[in-house]
C-alpha positions in Angstrom: -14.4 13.7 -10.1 -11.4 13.9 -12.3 -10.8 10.6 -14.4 -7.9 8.6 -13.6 -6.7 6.1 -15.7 -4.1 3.3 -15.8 -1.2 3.5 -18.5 -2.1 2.2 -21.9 -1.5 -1.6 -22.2 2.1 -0.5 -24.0 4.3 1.9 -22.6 7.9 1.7 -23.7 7.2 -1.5 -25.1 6.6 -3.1 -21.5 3.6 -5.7 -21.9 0.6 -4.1 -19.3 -2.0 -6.9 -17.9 -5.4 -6.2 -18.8 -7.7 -6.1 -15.7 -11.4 -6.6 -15.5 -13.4 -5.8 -12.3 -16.3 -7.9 -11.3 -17.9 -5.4 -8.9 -17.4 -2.0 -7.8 -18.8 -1.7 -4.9 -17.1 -0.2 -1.8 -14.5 -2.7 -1.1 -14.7 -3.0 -4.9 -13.7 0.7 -5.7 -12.0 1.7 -2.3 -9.7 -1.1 -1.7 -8.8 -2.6 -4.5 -9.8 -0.7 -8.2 -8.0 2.6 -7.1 -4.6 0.5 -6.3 -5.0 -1.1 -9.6 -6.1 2.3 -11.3 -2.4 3.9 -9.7 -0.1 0.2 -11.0 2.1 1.6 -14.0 2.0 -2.2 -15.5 -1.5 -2.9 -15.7 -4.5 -1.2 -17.2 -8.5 -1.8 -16.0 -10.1 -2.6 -19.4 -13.2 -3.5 -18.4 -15.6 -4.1 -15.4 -19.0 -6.2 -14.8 -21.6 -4.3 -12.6 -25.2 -5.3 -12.4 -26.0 -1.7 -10.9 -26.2 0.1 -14.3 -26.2 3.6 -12.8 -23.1 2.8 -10.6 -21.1 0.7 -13.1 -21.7 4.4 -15.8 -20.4 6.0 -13.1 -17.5 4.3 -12.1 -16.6 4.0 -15.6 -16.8 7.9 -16.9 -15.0 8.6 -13.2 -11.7 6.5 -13.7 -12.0 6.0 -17.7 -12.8 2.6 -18.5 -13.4 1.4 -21.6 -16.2 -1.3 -21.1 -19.0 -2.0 -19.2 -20.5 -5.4 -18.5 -23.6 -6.0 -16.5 -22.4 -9.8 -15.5 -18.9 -11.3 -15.0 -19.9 -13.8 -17.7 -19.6 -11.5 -20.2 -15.7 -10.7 -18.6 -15.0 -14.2 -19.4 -15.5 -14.2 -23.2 -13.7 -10.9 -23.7 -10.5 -11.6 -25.6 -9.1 -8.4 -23.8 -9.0 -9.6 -20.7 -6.4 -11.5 -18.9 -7.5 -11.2 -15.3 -10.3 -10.4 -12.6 -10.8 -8.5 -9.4 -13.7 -10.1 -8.0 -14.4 -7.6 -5.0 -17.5 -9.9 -3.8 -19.1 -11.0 -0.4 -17.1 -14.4 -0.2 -20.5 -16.2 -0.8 -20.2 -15.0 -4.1 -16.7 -16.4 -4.9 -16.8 -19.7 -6.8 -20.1 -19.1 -8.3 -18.2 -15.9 -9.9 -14.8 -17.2 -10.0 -15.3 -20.9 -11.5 -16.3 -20.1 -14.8 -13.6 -17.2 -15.4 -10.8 -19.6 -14.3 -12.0 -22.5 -17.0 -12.3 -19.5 -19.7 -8.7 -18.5 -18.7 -9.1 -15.4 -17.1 -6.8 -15.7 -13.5 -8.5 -14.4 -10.7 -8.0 -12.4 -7.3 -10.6 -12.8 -5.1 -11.3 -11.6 -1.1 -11.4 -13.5 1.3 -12.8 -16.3 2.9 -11.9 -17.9 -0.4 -15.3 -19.6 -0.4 -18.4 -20.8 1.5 -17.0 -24.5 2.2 -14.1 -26.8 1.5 -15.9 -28.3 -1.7 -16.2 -24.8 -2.9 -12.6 -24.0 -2.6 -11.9 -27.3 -4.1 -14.0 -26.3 -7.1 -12.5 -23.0 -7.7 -8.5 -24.6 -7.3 -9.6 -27.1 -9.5 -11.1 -24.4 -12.1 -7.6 -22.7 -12.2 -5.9 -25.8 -12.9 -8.4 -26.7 -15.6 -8.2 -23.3 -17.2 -4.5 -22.9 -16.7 -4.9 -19.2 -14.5 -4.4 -18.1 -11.0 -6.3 -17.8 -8.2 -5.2 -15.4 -5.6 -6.8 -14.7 -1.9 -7.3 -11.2 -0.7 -5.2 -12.3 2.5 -4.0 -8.8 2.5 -1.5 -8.9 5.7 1.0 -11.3 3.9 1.8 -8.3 1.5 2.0 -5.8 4.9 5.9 -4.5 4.8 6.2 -4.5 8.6 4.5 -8.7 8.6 7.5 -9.4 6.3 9.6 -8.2 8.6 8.6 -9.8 11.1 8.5 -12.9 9.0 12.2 -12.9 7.8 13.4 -12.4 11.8 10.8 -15.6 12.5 12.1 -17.7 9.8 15.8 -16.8 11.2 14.9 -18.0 14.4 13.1 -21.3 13.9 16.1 -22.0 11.5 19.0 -20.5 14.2 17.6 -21.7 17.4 18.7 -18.5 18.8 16.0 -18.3 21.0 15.4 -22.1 21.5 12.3 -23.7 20.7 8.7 -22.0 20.1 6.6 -23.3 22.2 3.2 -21.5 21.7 1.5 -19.2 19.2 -0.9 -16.7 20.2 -3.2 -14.4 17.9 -6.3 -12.6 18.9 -8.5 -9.6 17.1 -10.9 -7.5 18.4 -11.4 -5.2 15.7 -12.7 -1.5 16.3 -12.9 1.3 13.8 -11.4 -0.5 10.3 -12.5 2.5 9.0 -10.7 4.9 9.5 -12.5 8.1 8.1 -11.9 6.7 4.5 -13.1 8.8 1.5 -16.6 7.1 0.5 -17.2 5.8 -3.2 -19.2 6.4 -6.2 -22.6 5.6 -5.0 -25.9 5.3 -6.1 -29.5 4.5 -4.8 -30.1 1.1 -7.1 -30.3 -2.0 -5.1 -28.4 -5.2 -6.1 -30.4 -7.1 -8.3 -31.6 -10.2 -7.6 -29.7 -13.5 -8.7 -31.9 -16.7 -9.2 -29.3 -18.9 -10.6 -26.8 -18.1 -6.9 -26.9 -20.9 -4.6 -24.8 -20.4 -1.4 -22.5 -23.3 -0.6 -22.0 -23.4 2.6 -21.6 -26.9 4.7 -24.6 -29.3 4.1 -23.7 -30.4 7.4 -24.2 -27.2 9.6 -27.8 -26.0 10.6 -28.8 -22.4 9.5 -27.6 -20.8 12.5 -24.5 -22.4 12.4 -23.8 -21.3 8.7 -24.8 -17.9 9.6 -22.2 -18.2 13.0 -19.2 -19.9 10.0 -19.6 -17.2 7.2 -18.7 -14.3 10.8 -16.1 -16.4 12.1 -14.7 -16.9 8.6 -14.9 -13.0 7.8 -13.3 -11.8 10.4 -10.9 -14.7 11.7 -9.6 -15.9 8.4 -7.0 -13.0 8.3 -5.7 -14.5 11.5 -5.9 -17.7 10.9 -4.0 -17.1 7.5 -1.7 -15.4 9.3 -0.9 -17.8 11.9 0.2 -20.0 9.1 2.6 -17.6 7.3 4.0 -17.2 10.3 4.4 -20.5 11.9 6.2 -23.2 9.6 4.4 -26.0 11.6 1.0 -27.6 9.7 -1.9 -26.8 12.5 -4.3 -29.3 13.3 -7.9 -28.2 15.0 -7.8 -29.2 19.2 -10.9 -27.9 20.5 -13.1 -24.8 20.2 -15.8 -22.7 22.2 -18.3 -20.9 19.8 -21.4 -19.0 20.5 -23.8 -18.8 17.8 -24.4 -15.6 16.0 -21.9 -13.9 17.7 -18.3 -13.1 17.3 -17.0 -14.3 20.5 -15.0 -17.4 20.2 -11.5 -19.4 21.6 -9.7 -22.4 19.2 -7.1 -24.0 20.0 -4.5 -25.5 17.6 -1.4 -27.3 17.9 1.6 -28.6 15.4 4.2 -30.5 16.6 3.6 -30.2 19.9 3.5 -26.3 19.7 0.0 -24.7 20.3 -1.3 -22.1 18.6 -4.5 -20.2 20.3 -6.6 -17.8 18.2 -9.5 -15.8 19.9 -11.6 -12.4 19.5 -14.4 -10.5 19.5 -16.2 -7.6 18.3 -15.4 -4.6 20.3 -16.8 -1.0 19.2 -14.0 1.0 20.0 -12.2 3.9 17.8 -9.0 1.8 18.4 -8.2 -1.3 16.0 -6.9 -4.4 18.6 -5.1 -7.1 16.6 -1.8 -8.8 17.3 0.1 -12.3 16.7 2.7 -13.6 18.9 5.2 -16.5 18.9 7.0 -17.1 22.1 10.0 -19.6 22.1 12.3 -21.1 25.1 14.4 -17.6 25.5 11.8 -14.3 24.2 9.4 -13.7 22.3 8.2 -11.8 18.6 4.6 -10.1 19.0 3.3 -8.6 16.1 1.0 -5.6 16.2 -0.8 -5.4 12.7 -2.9 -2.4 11.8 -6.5 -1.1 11.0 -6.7 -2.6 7.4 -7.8 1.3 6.3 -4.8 2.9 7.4 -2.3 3.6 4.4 0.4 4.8 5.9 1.0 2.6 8.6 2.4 -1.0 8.2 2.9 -3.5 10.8 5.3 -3.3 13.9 6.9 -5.9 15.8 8.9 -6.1 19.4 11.7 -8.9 19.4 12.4 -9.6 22.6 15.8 -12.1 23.4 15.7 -13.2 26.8 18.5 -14.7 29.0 22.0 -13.6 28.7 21.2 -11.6 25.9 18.0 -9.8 27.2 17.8 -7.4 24.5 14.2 -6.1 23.1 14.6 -4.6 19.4 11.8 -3.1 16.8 11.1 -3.9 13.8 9.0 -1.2 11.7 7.2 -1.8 8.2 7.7 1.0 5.6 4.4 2.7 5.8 3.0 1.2 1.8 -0.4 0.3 2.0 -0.6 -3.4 2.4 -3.7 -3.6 -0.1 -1.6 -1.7 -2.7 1.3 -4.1 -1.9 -1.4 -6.5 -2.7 -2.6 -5.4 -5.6 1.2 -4.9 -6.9 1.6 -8.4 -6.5 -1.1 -9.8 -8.2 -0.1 -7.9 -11.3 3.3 -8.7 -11.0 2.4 -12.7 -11.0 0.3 -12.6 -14.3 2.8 -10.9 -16.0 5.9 -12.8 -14.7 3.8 -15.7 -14.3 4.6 -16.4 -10.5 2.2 -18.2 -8.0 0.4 -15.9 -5.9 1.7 -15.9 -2.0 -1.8 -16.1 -1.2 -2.7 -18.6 -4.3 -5.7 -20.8 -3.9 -3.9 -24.1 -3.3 -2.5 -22.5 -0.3 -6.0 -20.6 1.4 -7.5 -24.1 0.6 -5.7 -25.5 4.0 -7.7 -22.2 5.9 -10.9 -23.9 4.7 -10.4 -26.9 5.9 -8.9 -26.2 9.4 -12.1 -23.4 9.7 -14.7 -26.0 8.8 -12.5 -28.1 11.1 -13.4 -25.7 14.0 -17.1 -26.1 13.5 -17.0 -30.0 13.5 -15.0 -30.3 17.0 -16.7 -26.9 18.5 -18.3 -26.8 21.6 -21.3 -24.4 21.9 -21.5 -22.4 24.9 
């Protein structure tokens, strides 16, 4: 494979933030490193793989410098000013806490954590060390989601359509794959970790944890969603869960407005995934895409009932939203801007989800 590298950390005399990678596995190198790899104000310095045979080969492949076998040894490196922690959400604070108190801001995936003390850990990490924490909540950064935003926030704050009245988002997933070129692999398995403990609820049983950590995985992009969407603060009605499996119903509501969120797992070569808000007078449903597909972006039908009775689309310009993503988390460390998916913010997802599991009723 031809070597690809990101400009040096000076071009034009244009300060370039120093990335480190802490991981590069699949999502590691296929979502997130080549985006990074292709921003002209950044540079990947460094990355931390305990796989020694894949971490060589990522390295020689795209030209990084250094090589780290722990994210540990990312935080004491003067050189670098951020992470890309490309981990099973398990992983999250247990990588992420002790980068954010040596300085080094942070973009994780999400969930942001295994439980609401987690999270709370990790936001108070960044504050302690000064950095940013950003959530892989990778639809907020979708072109045709913002468009659909801006015409949302127009009509809560117009009334043109009178009041919303109910919020509606369901996924049942499909093929997220899409065909997507593989990454550098090799046949080493992950070494083990004695000093990882996962955090989930103390609360939950084992088969309950294991039914949180699939809900949290798959429904936390809509869940997130719902909120960027809807002004309103949600607060957890009721829920039907089954363990072990995907299939679930919660309600919310805010305000008197309720917001219903429910999906499955469907094998299908189709990706299923929408969010609607429906007001007095029509109704904006949003049809978001396979995450895998970079050139399509979200697309929404506005429809104005009544007098008006007019239905109107809105298309996203077809920009990758995990390269819009990645865009934007460089763009914050070197402008110093809060993340739109910062950890203060994905915090409130924690709680509501953890919410679900204490009022759910198993069926």
């Amino acid at each position: 494979m031809a070597k690809v590298r990101c400009l040096l950390s000076q071009h034009g005399g244009a300060h370039r933030v120093r990335i480190g990678f802490a991981g590069t596995g699949f999502m590691g190198q296929v979502a997130h490193l080549q985006n990074y790899l292709k921003n002209p104000d950044c540079e990947v310095v460094a990355i931390a793989e305990p796989r020694k045979k894949l971490a060589r080969k990522v390295a020689d492949a795209y030209g990084i410098p250094k090589v780290y076998s722990n994210h540990l040894e990312l935080a004491e490196d003067p050189d670098v000013e951020a992470v890309v922690a490309s981990q099973p959400h398990l992983l999250n604070g247990y990588i992420t806490i002790p980068l954010l108190k040596a300085g080094k801001s942070c973009f994780i995936e999400k969930p942001m954590a295994g439980s609401v003390e987690e999270a709370e850990a990790m936001v108070n990490a960044a504050r302690q060390g000064g950095t940013k924490l950003m959530v892989g909540f990778m639809k907020r950064y979708d072109t045709g989601v913002n468009r659909a935003k801006a015409c949302l926030d127009d009509l809560y704050a117009s009334g043109k359509m009178g009041k919303p009245g109910l919020v509606s988002a369901y996924c049942f997933g499909g093929d997220w794959l899409r065909k997507v070129d593989g990454p550098i692999a090799t046949d080493e398995p992950v070494p083990p970790n004695k000093d990882f403990v996962p955090r989930n609820p103390s609360w939950m049983t084992d088969a309950q944890k294991q039914t949180f950590n699939t809900y949290m995985n798959i429904f936390a992009h809509n869940l997130n969603l719902i909120r960027y969407l809807f002004p309103g603060r949600l607060t957890v009605k009721a829920a039907l869960l089954r363990e072990g499996m995907l299939n679930q119903y919660t309600l919310f509501e805010s305000n008197g407005v309720l917001a219903g969120l429910y999906g499955m797992g469907v094998s299908s070569d189709d990706w299923v995934e929408k969010t609607e808000v429906y007001f007095e007078q029509g109704w904006v449903r949003l049809l978001t895409p396979c995450p895998m597909e970079k050139q399509r972006a979200a697309v929404a039908e506005v429809y104005h009932g009544g007098a008006v009775n007019e239905t109107r689309i809105l298309r996203g310009a077809p920009y990758w939203a995990f390269r819009a993503q990645a865009d934007h988390f460089v763009e914050c460390i070197k402008e110093n801007k809060t993340p739109r998916s910062n950890g203060e913010d994905s915090l409130e997802d924690m709680r509501l989800m953890e919410d679900v599991f204490r009022k759910a009723q198993w069926v």
